[in-house]
C-alpha positions as CSV (number, residue, x, y, z in Angstrom):
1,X,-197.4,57.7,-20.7
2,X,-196.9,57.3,-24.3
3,X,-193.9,54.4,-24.2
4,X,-196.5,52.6,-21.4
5,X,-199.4,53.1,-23.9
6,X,-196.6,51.9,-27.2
7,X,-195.0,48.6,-25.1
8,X,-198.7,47.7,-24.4
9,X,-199.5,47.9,-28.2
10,X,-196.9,46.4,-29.2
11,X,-197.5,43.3,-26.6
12,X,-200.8,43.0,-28.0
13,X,-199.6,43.0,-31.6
14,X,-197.0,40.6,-30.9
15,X,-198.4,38.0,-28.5
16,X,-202.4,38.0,-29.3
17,X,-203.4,40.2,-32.5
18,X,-201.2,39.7,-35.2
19,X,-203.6,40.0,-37.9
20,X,-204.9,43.7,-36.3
21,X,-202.7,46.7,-37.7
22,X,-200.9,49.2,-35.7
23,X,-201.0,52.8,-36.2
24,X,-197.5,54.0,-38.0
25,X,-197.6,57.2,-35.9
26,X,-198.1,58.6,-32.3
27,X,-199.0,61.9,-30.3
28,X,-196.9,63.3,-28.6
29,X,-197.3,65.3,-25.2
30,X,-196.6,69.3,-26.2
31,X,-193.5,70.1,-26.2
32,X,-191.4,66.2,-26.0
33,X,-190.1,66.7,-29.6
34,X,-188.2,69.6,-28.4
35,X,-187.2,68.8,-25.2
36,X,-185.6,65.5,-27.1
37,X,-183.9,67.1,-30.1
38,X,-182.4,70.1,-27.3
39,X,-180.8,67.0,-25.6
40,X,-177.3,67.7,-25.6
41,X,-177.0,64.2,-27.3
42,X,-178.8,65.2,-29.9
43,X,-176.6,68.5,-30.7
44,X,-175.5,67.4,-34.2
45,X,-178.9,66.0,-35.0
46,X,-180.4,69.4,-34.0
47,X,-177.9,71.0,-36.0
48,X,-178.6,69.2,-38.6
49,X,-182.9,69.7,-38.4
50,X,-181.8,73.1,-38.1
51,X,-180.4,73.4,-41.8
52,X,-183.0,71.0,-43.0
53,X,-185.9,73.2,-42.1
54,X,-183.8,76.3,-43.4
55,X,-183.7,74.3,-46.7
56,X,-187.6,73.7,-46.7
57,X,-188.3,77.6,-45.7
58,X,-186.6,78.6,-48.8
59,X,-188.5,76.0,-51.2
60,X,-190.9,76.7,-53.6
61,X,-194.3,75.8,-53.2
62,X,-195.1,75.8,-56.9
63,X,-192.5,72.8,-57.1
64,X,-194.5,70.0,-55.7
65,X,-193.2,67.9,-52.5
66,X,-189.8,69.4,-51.3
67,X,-187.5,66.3,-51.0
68,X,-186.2,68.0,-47.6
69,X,-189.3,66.2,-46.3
70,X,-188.4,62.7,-47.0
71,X,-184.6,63.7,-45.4
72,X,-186.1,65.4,-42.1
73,X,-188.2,62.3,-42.2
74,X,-185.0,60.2,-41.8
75,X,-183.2,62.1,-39.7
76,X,-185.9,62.5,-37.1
77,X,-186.5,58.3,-37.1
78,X,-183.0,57.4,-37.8
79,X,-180.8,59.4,-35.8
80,X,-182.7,61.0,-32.9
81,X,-181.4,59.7,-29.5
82,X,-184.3,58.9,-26.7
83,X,-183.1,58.5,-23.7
84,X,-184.3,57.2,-20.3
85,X,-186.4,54.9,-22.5
């Protein structure tokens, strides 16, 4: 439902409403994050979240933005595999 509800965004944006602005994020149903990232193709990227959020548990608060943030960020958007898409 969400990829039908993106391509139809994304038509509109590109064919009729270029001047409108399109939202930078999405909801996702409970649980599809998961279910992606436990994708076997996705093992080394899992792993990888997996020592990033480790990293971020173990940060101080008292030290403003943690910069695992910004590299969870781009791990997530760069190297997470979607399939069936």
């Amino acid at each position: 439902m969400v990829w039908l509800r993106y391509n139809a965004v994304r038509h509109l944006y590109t064919h009729h409403l270029q001047h409108t602005q399109v939202p930078a994020s999405v909801c996702l149903p409970f649980g599809t994050f998961d279910h992606v990232v436990n994708h076997p193709s996705n093992s080394q990227t899992a792993w990888t979240l997996e020592k990033l959020l480790k990293e971020l548990q173990e940060y101080s608060t008292d030290a403003g933005v943690p910069p695992t943030l910004a590299a969870i960020r781009d791990l997530v958007t760069t190297f997470l595999k979607v399939w069936g898409v």
